[in-house]
N, C-alpha and C positions, 0 to 999 in steps of 0.2 A: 821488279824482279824480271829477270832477263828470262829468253825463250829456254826449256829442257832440254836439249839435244845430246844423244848419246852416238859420235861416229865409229865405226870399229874399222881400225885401217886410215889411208889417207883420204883429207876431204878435199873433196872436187870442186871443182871452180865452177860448175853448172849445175850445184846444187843452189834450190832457193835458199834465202835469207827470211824467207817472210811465210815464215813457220812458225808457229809457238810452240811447237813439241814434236820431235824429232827422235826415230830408233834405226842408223841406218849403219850398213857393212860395207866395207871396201876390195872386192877381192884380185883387183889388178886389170887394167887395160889389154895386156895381154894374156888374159887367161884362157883363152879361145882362140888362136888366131889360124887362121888358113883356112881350113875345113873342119876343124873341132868346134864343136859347143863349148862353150865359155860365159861364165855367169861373170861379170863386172862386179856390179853393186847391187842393193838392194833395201829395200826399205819400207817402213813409214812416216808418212807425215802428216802431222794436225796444224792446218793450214791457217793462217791468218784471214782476215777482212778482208786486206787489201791484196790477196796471194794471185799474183799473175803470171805467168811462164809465157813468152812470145816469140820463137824461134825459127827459122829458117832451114835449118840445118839441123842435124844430133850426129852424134859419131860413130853413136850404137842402137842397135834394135831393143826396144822396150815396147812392154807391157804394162798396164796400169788398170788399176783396178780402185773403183769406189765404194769404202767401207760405207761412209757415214755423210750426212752434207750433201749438196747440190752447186752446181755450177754451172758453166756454157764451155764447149769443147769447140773450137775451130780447127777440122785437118781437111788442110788442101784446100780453103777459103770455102769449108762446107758447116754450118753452123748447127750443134750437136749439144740437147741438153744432158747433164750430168745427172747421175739419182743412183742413189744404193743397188750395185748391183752393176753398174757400165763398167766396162772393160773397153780398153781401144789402147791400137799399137802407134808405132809410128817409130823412124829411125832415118838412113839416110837420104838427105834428099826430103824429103817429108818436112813441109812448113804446116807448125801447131801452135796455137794460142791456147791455155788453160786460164779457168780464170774461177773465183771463188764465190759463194753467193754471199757478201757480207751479214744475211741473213740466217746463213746457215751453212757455215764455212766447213770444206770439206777434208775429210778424213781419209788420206787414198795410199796404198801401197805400190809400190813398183818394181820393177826388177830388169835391169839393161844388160847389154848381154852382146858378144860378139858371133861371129864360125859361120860359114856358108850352112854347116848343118840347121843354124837356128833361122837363118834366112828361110830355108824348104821346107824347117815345120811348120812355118808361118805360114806359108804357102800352100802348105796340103792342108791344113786345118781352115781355112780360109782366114787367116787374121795376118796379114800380109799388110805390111805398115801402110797406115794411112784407114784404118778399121773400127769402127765401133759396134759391138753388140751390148747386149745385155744378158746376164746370164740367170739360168735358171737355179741353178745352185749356189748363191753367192757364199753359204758357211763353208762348203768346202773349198771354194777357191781362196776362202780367209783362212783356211786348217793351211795349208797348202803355202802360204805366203809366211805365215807365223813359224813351220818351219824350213823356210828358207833365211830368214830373217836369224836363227837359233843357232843352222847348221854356218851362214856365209861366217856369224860372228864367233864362230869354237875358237878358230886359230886353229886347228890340226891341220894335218897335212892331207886328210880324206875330203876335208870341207870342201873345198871346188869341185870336186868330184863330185859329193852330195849334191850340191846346190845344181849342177847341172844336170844329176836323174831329177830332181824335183822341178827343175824348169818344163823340162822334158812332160810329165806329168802333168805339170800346169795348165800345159796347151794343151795336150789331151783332155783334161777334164772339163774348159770351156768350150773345146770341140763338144762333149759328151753332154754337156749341160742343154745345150741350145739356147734360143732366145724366150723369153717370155713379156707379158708384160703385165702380170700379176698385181694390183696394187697392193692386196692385203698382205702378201706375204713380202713382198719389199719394205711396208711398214713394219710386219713384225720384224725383221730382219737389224731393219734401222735402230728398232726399240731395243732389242737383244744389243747390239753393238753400243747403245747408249747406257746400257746398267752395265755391260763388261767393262766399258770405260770407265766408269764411277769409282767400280770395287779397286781398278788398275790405279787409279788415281787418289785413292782414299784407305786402302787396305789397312794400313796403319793402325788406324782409331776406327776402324769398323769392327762389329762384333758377330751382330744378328742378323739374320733374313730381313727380319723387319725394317730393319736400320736403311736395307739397300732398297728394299722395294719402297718404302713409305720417302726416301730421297729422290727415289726416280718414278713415283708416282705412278705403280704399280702395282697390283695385287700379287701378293707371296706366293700365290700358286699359280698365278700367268709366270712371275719371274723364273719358278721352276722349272715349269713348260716351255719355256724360251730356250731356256738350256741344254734343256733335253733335245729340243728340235736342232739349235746350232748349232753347240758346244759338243765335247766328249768329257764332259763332269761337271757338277750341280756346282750352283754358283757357288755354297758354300765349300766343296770340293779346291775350286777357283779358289776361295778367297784366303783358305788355310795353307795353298799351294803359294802365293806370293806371299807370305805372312813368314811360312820355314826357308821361302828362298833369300827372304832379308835377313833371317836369324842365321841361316847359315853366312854367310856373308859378313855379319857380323861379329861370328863364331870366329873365323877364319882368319879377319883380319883386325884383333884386337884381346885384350887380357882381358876383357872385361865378363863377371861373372853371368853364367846362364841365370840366374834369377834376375838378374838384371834386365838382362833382351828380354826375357817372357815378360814382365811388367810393361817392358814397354811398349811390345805390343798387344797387348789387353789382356796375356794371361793370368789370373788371379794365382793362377796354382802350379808354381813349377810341376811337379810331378805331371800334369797336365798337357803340360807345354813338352815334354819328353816324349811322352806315348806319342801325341801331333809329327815330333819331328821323325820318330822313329819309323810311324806309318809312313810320312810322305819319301825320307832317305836311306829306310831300314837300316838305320843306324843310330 
């Protein structure tokens, strides 16, 4: 079964190949150009074994941030381990090696970007290409990336517009964050990113708390706890929110009866499955 990848827009010839699962936006080369800020692309990726990036050169300023996973980061022939929660930039001019920990292959978002303006926020913030921190806040810089990721792939015609206050934002909030180097809470962090992915990857045939915590090897009130601290709604919240965003979807694009979708995804009881959807689209 081939890798997951969902591109929105055209796909780039400097994206890797050696991803298993991919969510990424395309917003144009020139969306930024002279002195404007301009969001490009944006994304995530759930990296392979063998995921390596070796570059020389890049054509635009990026940012990158580590969800999940561990690796080794090379900028500027300076050798930099990866761990939940690293951030580092890098664009032109700036030679970067990325590389994956077959161990424990990494989960990382990014978002590239044109306009002298993003050049000087990089620079007053101190993350001026060729940079690695690590942040103190890594949930909000993942709230942060998730909607940029939301707004690059609308297709409206506000969307660059959005993505580029939230870039905006971006910087500022790992300016605001600083460094840390906390172990427990980049574990929890890791742990929380590891049952968000579960329910993200299994929503379908999932039901209960139980089901998510005893798969990912946690106690149902850490899992709830985790939530609370990263997330903005309880995993069950989460898990009924991709559950009506498949039914609608497939409301949308098919004749096929609502008793139908709710069975299939684990509702026993239409009526059930109504009130669900009505909550999450008032509708």
């Amino acid at each position: 079964m081939g890798p997951a990848i969902r591109n929105t827009g055209n796909v780039l010839t400097f994206f890797s190949k050696q991803v298993l699962e991919a969510d990424r936006f395309y917003l144009g080369a020139s969306a930024g150009t002279g002195r404007s800020l301009g969001v490009v692309c944006g994304g995530w990726e759930r990296c392979g074994a063998d995921y390596r990036v070796d570059r020389t050169d890049f054509p635009f300023y990026s940012l990158e941030f580590v969800a999940r996973g561990a690796g080794v980061l090379t900028l500027q022939g300076r050798a930099l381990s990866l761990h939940p929660g690293s951030v580092f930039s890098y664009g032109p001019g700036v030679s970067h090696v990325i590389g994956s920990d077959p161990a424990a292959p990494l989960l990382k978002y990014f978002v590239d970007f044109t306009g002298r303006a993003g050049a000087k926020l990089l620079a007053r913030y101190d993350l001026s290409p060729g940079t690695a921190v690590r942040v103190a806040a890594p949930e909000v810089v993942l709230r942060i990336f998730d909607d940029l990721i939301t707004n690059g792939s609308s297709g409206t015609r506000q969307g660059p517009a959005i993505c580029a206050t939230l870039l905006e934002l971006l910087i500022l909030k790992i300016a605001e964050g600083g460094l840390i180097e906390d172990a427990h809470r980049m574990a929890a962090f890791s742990t929380y990113q590891g049952c968000r992915q579960f329910i993200q990857d299994h929503f379908a045939t999932l039901w209960t708390l139980e089901e998510i915590a005893d798969a990912c090897h946690v106690d149902k009130a850490y899992l709830c706890r985790l939530f609370k601290r990263f997330d903005r709604q309880s995993p069950h919240q989460y898990l009924t929110q991709l559950k009506m965003t498949r039914a609608a979807q497939c409301l949308r694009g098919s004749e096929r009866l609502v008793k139908e979708i709710a069975f299939e995804l684990g509702f026993g009881d239409v009526f059930h499955f109504s009130r669900a959807f009505k909550k999450v689209f008032g509708l």
